[in-house]
Backbone as JSON, one array per atom type, in Angstrom:
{
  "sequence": "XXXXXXXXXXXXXXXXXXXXXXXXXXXXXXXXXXXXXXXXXXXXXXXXXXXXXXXXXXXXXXXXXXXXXXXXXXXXXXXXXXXXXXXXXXXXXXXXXXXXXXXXXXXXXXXXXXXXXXXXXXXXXXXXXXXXXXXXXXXXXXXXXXXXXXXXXXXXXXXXXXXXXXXXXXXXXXXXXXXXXXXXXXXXXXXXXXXXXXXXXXXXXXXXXXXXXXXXXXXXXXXXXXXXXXXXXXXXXXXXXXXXXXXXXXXXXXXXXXXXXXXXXXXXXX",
  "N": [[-51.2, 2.42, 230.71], [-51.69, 4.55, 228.38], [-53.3, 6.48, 230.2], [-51.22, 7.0, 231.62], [-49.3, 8.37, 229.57], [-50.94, 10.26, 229.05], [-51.96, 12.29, 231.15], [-48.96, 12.92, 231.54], [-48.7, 14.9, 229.57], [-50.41, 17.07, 230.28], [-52.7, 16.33, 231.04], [-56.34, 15.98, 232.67], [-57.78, 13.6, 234.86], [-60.63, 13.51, 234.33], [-60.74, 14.67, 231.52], [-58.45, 12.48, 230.39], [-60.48, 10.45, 230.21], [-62.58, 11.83, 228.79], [-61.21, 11.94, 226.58], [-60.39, 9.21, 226.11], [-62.61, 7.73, 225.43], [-63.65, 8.8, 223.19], [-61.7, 8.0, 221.35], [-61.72, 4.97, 221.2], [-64.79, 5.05, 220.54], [-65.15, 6.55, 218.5], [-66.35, 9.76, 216.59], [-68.31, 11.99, 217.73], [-71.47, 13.53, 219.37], [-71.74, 16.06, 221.69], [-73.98, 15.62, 223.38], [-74.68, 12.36, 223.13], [-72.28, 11.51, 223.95], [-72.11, 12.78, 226.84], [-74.21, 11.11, 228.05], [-72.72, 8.37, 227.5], [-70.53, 8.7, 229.07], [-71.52, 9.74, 231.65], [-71.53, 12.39, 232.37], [-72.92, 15.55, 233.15], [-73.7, 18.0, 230.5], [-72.6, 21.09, 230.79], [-69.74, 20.21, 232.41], [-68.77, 18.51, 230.42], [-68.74, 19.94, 228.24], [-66.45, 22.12, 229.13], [-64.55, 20.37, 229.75], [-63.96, 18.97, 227.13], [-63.15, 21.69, 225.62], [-60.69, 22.06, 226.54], [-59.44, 19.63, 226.07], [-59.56, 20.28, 223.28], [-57.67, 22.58, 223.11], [-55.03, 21.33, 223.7], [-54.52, 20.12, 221.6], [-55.53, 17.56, 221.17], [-58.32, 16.53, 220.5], [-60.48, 16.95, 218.1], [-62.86, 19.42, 216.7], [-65.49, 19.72, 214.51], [-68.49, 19.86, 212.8], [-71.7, 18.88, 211.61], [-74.36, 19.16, 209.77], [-74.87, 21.28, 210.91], [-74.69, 20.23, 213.75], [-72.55, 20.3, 216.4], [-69.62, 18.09, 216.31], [-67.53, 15.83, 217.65], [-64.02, 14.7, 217.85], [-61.52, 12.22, 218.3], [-58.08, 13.28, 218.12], [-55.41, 11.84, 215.85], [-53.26, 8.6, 217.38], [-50.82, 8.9, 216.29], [-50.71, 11.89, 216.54], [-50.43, 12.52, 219.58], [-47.88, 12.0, 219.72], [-46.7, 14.09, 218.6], [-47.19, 16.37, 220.17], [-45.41, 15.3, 222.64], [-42.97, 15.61, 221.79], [-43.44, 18.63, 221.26], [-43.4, 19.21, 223.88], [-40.88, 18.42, 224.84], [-39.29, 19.65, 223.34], [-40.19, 22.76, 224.02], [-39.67, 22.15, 226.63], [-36.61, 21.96, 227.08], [-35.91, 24.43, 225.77], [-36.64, 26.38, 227.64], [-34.55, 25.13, 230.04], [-32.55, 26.13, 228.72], [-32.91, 29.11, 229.08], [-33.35, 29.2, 231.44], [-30.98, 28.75, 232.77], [-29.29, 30.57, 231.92], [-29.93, 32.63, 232.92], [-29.52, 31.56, 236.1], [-26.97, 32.68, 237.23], [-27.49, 35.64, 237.51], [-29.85, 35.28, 239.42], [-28.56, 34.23, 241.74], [-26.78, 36.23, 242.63], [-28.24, 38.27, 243.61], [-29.9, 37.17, 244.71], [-28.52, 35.74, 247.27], [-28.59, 34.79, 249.8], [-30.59, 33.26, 250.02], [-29.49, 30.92, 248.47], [-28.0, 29.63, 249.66], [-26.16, 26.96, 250.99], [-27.52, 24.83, 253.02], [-25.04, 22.94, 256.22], [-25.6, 21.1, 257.04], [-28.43, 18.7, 256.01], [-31.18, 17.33, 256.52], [-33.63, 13.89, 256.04], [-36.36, 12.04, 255.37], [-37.88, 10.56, 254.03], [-38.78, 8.37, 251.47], [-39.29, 9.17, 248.75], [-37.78, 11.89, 249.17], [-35.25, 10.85, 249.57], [-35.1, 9.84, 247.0], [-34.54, 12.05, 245.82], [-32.22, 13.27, 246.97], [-30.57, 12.01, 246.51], [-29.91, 12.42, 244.21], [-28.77, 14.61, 243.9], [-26.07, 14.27, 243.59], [-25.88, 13.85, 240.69], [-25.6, 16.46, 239.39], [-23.24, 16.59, 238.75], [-20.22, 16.28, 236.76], [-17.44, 13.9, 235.49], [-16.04, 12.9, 237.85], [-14.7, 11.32, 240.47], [-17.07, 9.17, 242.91], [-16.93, 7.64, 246.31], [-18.31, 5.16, 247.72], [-19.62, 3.31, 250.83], [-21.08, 0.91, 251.0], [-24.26, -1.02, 251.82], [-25.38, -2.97, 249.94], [-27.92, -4.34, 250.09], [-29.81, -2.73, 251.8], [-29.76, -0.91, 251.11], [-30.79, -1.09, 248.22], [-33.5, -1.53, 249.16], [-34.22, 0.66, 250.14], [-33.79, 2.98, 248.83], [-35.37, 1.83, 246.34], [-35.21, -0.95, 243.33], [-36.17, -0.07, 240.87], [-35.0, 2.68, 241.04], [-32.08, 2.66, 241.14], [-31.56, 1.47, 239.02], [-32.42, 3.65, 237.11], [-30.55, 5.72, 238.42], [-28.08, 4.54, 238.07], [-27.9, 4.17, 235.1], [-27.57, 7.31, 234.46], [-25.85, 7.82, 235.94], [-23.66, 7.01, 234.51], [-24.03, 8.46, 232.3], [-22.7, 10.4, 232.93], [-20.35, 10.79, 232.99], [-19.39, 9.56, 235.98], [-17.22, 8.01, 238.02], [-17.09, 5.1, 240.29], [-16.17, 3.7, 243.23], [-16.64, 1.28, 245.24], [-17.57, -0.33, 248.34], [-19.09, -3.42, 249.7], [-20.57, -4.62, 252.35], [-20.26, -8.23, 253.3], [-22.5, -9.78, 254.61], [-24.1, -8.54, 252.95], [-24.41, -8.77, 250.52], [-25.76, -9.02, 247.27], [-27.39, -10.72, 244.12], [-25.49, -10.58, 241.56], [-27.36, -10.8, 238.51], [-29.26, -10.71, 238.73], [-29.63, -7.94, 239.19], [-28.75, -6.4, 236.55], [-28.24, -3.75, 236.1], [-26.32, -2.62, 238.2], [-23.25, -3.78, 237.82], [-19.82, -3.81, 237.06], [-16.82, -2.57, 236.57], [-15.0, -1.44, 233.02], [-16.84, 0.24, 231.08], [-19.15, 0.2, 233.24], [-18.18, 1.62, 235.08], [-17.5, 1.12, 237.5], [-16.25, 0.01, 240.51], [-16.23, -2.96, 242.51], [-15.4, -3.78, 245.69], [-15.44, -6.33, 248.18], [-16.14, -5.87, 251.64], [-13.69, -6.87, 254.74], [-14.48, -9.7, 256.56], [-15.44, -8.67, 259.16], [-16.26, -6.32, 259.16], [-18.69, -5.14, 258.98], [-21.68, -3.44, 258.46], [-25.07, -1.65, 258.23], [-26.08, 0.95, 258.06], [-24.86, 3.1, 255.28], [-22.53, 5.37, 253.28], [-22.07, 7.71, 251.5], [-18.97, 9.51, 248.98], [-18.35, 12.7, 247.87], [-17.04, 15.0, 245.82], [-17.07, 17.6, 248.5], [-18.66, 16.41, 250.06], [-21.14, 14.44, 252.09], [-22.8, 11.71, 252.14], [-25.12, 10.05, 253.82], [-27.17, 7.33, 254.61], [-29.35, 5.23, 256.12], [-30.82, 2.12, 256.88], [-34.0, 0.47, 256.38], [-35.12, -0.09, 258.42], [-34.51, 2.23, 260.68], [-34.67, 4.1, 258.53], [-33.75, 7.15, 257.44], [-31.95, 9.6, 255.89], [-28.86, 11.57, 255.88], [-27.15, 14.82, 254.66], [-23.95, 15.93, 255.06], [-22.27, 19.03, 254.57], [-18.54, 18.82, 254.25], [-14.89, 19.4, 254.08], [-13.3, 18.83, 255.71], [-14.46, 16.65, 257.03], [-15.12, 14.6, 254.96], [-12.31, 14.31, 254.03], [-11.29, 12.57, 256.03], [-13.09, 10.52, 256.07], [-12.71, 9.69, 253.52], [-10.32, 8.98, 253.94], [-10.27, 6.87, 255.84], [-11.69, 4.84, 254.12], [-9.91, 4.26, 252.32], [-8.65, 2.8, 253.53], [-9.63, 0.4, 254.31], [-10.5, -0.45, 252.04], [-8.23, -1.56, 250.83], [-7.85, -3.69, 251.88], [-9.94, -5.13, 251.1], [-12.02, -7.44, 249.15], [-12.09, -7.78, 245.2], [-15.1, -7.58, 243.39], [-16.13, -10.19, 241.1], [-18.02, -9.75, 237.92], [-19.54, -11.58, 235.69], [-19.97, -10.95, 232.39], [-22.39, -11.85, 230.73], [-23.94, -11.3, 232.38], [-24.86, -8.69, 233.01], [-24.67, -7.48, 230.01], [-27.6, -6.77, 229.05], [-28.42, -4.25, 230.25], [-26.04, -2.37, 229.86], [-26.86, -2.62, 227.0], [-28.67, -0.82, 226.82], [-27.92, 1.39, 227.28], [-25.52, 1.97, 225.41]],
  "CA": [[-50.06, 3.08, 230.09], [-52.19, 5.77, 228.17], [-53.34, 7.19, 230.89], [-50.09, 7.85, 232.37], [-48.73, 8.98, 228.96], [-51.62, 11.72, 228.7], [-51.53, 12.74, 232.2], [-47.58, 13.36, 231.44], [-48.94, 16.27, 228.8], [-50.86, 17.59, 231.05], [-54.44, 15.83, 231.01], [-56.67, 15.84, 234.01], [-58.47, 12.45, 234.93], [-61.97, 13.48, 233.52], [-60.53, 14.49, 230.26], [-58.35, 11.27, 229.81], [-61.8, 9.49, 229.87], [-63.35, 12.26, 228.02], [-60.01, 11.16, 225.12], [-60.89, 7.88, 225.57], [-63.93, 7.55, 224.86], [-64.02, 9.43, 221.76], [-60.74, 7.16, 220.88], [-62.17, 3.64, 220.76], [-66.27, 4.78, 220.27], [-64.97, 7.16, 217.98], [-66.66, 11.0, 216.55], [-69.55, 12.03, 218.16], [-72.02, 14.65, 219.69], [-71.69, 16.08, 223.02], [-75.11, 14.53, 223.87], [-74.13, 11.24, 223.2], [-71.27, 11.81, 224.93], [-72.59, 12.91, 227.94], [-74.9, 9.95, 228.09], [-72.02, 7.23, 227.58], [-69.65, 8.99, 230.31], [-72.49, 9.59, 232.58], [-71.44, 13.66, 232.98], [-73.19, 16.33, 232.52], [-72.88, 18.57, 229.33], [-71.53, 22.16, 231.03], [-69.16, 19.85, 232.52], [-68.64, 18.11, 229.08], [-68.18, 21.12, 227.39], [-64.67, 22.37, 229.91], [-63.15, 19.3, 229.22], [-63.95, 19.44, 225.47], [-62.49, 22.71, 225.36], [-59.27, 21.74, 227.06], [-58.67, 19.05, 224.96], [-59.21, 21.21, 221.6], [-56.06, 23.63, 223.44], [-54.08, 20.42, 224.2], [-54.72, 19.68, 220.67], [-55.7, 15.98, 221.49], [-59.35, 16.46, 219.9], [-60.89, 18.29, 216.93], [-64.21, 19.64, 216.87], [-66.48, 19.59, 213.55], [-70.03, 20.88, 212.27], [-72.27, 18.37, 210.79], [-76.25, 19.84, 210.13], [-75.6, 22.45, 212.27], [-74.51, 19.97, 215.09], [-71.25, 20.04, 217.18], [-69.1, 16.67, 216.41], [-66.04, 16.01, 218.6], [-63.48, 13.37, 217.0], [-59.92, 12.46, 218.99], [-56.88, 13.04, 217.1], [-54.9, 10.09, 215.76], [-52.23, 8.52, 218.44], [-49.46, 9.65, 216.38], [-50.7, 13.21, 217.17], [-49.47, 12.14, 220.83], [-45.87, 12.06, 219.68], [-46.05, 15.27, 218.17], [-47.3, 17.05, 221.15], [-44.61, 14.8, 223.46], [-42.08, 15.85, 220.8], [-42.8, 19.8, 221.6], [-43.32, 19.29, 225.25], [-39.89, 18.38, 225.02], [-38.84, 21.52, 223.11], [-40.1, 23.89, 225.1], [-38.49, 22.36, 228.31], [-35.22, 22.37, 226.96], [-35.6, 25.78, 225.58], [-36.78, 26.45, 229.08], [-34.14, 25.14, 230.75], [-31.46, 26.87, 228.08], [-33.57, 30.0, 229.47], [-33.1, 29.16, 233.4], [-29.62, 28.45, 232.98], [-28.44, 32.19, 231.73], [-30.41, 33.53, 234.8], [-28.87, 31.73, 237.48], [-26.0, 34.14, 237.62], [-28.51, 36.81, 238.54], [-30.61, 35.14, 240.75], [-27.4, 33.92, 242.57], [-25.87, 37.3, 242.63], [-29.73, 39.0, 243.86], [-30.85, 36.69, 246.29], [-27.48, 34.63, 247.98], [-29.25, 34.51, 251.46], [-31.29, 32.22, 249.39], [-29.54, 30.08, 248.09], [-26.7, 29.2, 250.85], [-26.78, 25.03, 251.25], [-26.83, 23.97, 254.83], [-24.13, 22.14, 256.3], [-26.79, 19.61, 257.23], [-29.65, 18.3, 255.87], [-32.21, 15.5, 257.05], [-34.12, 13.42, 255.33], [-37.08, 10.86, 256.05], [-39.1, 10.11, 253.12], [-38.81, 7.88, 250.27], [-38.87, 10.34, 247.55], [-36.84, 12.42, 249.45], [-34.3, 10.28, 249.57], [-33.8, 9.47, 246.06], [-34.47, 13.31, 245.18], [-31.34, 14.22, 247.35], [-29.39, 11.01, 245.66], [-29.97, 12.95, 242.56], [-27.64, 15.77, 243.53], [-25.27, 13.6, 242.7], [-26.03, 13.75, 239.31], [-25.36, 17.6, 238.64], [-22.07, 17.0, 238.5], [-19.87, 15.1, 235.95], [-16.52, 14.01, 235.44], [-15.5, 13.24, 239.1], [-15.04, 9.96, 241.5], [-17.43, 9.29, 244.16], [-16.65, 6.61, 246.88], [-19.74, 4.57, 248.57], [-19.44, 2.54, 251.73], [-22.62, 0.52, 250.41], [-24.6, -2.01, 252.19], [-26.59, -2.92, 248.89], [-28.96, -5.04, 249.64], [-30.03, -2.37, 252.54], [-30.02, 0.73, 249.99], [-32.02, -1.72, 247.28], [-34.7, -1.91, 250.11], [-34.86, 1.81, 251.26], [-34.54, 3.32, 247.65], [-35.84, 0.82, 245.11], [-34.73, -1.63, 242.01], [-36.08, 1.23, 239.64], [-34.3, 3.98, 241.34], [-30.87, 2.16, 241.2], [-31.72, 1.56, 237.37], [-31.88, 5.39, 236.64], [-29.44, 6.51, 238.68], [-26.32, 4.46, 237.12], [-27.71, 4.84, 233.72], [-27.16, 8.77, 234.59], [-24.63, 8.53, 236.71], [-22.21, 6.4, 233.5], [-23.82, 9.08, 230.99], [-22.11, 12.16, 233.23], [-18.66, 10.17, 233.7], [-19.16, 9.87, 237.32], [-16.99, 6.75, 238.73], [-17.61, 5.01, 241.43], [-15.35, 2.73, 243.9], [-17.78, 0.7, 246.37], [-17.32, -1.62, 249.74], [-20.08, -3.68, 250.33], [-20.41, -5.86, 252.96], [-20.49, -9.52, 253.31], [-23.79, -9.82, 254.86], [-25.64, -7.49, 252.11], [-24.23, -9.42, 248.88], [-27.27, -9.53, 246.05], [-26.96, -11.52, 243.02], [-25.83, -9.27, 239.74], [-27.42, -11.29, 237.44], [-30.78, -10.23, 239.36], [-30.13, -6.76, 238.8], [-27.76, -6.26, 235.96], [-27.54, -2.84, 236.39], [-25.55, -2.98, 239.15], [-22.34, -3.78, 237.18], [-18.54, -3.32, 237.25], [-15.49, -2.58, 234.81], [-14.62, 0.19, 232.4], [-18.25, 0.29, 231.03], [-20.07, 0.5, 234.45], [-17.52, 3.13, 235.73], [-17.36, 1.07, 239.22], [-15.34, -1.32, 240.67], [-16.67, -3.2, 243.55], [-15.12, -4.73, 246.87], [-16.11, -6.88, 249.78], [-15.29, -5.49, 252.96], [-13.61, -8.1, 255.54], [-16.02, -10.1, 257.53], [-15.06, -8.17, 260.61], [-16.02, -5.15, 258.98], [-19.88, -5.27, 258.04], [-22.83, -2.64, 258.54], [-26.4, -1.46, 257.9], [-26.1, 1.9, 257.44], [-24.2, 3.33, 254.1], [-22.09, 6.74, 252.67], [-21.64, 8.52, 249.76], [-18.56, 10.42, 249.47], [-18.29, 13.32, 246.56], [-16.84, 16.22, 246.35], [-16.83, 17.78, 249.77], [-19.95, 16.16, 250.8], [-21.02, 12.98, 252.86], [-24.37, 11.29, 252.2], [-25.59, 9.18, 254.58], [-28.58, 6.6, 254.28], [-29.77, 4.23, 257.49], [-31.61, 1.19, 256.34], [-35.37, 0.83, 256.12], [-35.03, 0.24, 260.22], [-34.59, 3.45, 260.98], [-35.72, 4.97, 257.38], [-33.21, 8.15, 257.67], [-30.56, 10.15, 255.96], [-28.54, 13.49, 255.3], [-25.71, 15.48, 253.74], [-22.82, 17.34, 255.7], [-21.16, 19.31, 253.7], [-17.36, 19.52, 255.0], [-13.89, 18.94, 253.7], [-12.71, 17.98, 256.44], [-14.9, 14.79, 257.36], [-14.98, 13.88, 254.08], [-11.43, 13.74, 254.02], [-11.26, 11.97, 257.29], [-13.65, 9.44, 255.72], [-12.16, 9.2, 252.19], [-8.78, 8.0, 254.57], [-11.08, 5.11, 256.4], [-12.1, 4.37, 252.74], [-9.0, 3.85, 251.72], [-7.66, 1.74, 254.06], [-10.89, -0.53, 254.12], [-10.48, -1.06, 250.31], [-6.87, -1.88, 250.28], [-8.14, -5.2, 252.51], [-11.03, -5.97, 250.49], [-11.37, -8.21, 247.96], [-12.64, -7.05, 243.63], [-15.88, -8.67, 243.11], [-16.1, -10.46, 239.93], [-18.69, -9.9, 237.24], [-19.6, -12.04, 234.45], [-20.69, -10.43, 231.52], [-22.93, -11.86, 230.6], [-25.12, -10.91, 233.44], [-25.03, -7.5, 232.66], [-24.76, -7.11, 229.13], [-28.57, -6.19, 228.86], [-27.98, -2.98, 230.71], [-25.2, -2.1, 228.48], [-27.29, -2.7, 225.61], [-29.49, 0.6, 226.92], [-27.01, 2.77, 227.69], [-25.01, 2.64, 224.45]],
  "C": [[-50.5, 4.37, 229.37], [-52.49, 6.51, 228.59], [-52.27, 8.22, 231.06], [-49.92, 8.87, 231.18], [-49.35, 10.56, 228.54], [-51.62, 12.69, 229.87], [-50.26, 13.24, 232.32], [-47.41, 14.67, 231.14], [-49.43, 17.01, 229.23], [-52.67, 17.85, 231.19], [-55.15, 15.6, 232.39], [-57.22, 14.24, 233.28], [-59.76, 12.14, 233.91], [-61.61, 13.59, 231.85], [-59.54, 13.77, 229.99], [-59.3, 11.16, 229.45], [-62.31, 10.39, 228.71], [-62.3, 11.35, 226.16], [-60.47, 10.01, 224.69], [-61.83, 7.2, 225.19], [-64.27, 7.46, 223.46], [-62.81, 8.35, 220.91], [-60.99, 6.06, 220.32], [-63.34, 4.28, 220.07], [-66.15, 5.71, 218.77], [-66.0, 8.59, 217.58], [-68.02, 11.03, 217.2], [-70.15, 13.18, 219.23], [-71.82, 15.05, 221.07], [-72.91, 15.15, 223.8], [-74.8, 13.27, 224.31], [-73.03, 11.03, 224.18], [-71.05, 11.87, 226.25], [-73.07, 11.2, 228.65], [-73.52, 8.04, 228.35], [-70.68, 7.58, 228.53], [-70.35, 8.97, 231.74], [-72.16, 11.02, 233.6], [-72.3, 14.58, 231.99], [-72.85, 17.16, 231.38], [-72.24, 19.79, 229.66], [-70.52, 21.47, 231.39], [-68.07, 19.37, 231.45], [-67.92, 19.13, 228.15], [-66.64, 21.52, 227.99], [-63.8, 21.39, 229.44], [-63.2, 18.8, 228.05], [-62.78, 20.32, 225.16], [-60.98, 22.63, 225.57], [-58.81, 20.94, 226.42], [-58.52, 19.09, 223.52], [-57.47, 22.3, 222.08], [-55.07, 22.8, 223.59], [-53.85, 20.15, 222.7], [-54.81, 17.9, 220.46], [-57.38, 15.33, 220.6], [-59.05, 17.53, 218.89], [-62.42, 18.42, 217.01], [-64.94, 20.24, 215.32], [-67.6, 19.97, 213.58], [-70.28, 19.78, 211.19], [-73.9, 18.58, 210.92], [-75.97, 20.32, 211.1], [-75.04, 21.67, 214.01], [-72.5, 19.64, 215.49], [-70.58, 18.62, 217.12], [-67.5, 16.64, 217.07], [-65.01, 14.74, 217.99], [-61.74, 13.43, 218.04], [-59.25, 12.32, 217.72], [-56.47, 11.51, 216.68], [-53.73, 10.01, 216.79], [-51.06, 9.14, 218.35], [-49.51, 11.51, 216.54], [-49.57, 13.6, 218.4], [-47.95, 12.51, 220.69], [-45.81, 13.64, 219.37], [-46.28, 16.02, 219.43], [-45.98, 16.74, 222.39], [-43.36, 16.0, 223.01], [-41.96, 17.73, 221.0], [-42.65, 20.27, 222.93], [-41.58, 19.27, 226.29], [-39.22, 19.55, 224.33], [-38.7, 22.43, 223.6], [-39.22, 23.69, 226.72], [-37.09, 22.51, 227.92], [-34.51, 23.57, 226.35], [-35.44, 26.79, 227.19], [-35.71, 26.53, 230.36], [-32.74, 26.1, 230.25], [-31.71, 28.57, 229.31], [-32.95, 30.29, 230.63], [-31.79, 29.04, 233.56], [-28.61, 29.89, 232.58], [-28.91, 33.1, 232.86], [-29.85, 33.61, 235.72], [-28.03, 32.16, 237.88], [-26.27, 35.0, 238.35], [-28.92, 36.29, 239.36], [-29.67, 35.12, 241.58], [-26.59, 35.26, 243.44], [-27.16, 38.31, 243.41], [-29.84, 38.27, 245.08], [-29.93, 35.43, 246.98], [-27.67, 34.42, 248.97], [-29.56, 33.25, 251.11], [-31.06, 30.88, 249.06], [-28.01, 29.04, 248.63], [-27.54, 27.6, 251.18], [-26.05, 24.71, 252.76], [-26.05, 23.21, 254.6], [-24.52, 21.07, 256.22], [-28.0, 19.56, 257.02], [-30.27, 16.59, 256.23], [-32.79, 15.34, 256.32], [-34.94, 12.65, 255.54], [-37.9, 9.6, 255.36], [-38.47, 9.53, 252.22], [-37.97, 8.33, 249.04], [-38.26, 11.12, 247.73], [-35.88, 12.44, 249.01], [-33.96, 10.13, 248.19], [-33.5, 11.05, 245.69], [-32.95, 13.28, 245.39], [-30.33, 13.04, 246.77], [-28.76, 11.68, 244.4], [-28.76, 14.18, 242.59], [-26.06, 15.51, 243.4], [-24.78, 14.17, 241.18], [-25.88, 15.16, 238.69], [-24.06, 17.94, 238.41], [-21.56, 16.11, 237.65], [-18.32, 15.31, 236.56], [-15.63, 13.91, 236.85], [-15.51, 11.53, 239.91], [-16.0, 9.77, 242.45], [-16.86, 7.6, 245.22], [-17.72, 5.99, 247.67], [-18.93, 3.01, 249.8], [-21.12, 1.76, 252.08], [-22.95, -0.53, 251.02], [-25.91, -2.13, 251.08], [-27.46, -3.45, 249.14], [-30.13, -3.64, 251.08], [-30.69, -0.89, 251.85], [-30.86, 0.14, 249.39], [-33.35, -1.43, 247.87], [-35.07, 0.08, 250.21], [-35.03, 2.77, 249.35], [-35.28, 2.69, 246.49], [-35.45, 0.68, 243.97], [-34.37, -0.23, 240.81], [-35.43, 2.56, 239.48], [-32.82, 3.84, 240.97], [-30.65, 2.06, 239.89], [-31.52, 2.85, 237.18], [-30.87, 5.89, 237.02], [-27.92, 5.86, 237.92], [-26.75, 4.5, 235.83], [-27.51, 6.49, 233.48], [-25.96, 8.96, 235.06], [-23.06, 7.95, 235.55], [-22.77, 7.73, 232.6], [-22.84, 10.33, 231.23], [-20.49, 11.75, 233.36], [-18.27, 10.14, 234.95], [-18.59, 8.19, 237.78], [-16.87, 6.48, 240.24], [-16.7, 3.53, 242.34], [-16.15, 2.37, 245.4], [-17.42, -0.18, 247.51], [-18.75, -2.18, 249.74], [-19.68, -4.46, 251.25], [-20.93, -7.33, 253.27], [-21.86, -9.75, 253.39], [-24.84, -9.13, 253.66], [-25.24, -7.87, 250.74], [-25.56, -9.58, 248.39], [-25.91, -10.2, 244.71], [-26.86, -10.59, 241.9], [-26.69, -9.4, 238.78], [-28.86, -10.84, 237.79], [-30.94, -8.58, 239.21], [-28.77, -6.06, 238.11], [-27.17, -4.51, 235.68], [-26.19, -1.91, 237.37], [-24.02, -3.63, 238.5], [-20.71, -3.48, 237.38], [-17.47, -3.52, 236.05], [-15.67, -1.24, 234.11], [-15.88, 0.75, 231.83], [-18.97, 0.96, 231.51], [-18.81, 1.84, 234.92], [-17.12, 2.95, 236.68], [-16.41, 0.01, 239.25], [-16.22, -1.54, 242.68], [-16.07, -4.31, 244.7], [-15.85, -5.7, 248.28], [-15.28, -6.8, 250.86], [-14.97, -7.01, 253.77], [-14.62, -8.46, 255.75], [-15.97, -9.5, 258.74], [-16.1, -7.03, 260.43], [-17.94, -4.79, 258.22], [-21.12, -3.82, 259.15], [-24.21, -2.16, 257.98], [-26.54, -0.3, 257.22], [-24.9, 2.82, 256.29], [-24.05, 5.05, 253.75], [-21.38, 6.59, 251.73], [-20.7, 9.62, 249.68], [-18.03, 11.59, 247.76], [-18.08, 14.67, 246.77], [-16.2, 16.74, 248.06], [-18.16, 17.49, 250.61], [-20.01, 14.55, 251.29], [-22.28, 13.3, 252.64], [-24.48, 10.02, 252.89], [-26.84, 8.71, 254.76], [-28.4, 5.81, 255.76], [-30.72, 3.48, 256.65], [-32.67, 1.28, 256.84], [-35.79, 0.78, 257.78], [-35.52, 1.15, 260.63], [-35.21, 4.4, 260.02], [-35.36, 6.33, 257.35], [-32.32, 8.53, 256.9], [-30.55, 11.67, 256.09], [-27.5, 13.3, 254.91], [-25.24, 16.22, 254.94], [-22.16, 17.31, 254.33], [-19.62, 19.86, 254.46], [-16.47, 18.96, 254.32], [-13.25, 18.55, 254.72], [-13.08, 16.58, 257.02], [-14.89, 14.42, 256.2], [-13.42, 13.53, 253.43], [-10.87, 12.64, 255.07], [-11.73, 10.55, 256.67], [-13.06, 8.75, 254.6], [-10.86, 8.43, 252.78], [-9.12, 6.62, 254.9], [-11.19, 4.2, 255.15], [-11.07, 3.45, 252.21], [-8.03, 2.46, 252.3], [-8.53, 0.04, 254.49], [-10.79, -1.44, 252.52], [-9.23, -1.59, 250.08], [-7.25, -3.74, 250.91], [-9.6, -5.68, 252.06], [-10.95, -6.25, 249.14], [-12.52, -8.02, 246.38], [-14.15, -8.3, 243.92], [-16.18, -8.67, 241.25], [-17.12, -10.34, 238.88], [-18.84, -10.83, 236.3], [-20.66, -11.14, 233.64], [-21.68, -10.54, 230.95], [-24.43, -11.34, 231.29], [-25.37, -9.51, 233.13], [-25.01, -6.35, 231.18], [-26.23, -6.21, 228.56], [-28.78, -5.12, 229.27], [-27.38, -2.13, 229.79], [-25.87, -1.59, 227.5], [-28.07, -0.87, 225.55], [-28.71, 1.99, 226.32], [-26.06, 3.13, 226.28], [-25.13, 2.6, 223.14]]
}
């Protein structure tokens, strides 16, 4: 877990270890140092130096000799604490720009009709563009237990705790065949709360692959099978589809939550 959290700030590998070292064994000479990492000292010295600019160490003078000491943990926070500053000054920053850039370089920034997709991380990336919008319905023709599989538990966690903080609701089909248990992943949720309401398509009416409909866009996933999606962007199939939608959901039936199953979710989010 420390690792990660120093690696977050922007610590290489060698100087973690160099951190940690000095952390538990506590202050001490480069020599020494060297010796109980098992790197040389020009080496020693770079990733010294880098973690006096990170401000993660401090460096001392005792007889004349060089002593290196790590900060204390709650240092950590403070550095987290402006890492987060600056990005959200950052993004204040990037956000009075994009006018210009938009208006400079619109070759640029024209969004295909269609995009593919293949990968993993791809996939949730382009889930995420979702999420730049608030205040709006989307409609999903969801085979969950098929999506669970191709994006993962933890992905499904972030995205509806983002997608209830932007006011984005959501009216779902799953089908029969791809029922999961709520209580197994209480994020997954329904009612005024969760933002969703969720149906079960007939039994006639069941499939593998799943769309997302928002705006004037269609997102389309294929289960881990095939391991595929994309986006069209059109108003006209996505009205085409939002009609199928509609007439799919009028013959399927609410699925019921108990609250209790999902209260721990909840508890995050508000």
């Amino acid at each position: 877990m420390l690792d990660k959290i120093l690696k977050d700030i922007g610590l290489g590998e060698e100087e973690i270890k160099t951190y940690t070292f000095l952390l538990e064994l506590g202050p001490m000479t480069v020599g020494i140092l060297s010796k109980k990492i098992g790197k040389p000292r020009p080496s020693l010295y770079g990733f010294l130096k880098r973690l006096q600019e990170k401000g993660v160490i401090i460096q001392s003078l005792k007889n004349s000799t060089k002593i290196f000491t790590a900060e204390s943990p709650t240092k950590i926070g403070l550095i987290f604490r402006q890492k987060i500053e600056e990005l959200e000054n950052d993004e204040k920053l990037y956000k009075n720009i994009i006018p210009s850039l938009e208006g400079e370089m619109k070759t640029l920034f024209l969004t295909p009709k269609f995009q593919t997709f293949d990968d993993k991380k791809i996939l949730q990336n382009i889930m995420k563009d979702i999420l730049l919008y608030r205040d709006m319905e989307c409609q999903t023709f969801w085979p969950i237990k098929a999506m669970m599989e191709i994006l993962s538990p933890d992905f499904f966690r972030y995205f509806n705790k983002e997608r209830i903080k932007r006011n984005i609701t959501t009216r779902s089909i799953w089908p029969v065949s791809q029922v999961i248990k709520i209580k197994d992943y209480p994020y997954i949720g329904v009612g005024k709360e969760f933002k969703k309401e969720i149906r079960l398509a007939p039994k006639t009416v069941d499939f593998s692959m799943g769309y997302l409909l928002y705006e004037n866009k269609a997102l389309f996933l294929s289960s881990r099978k095939e391991s595929f999606g994309f986006i069209i962007e059109s108003k006209e199939l996505v009205e085409m589809l939002r009609s199928q939608f509609e007439v799919i959901w009028k013959f399927s039936k609410p699925i019921i939550v108990k609250p209790e199953d999902t209260a721990s979710f909840l508890e995050e989010i508000l």
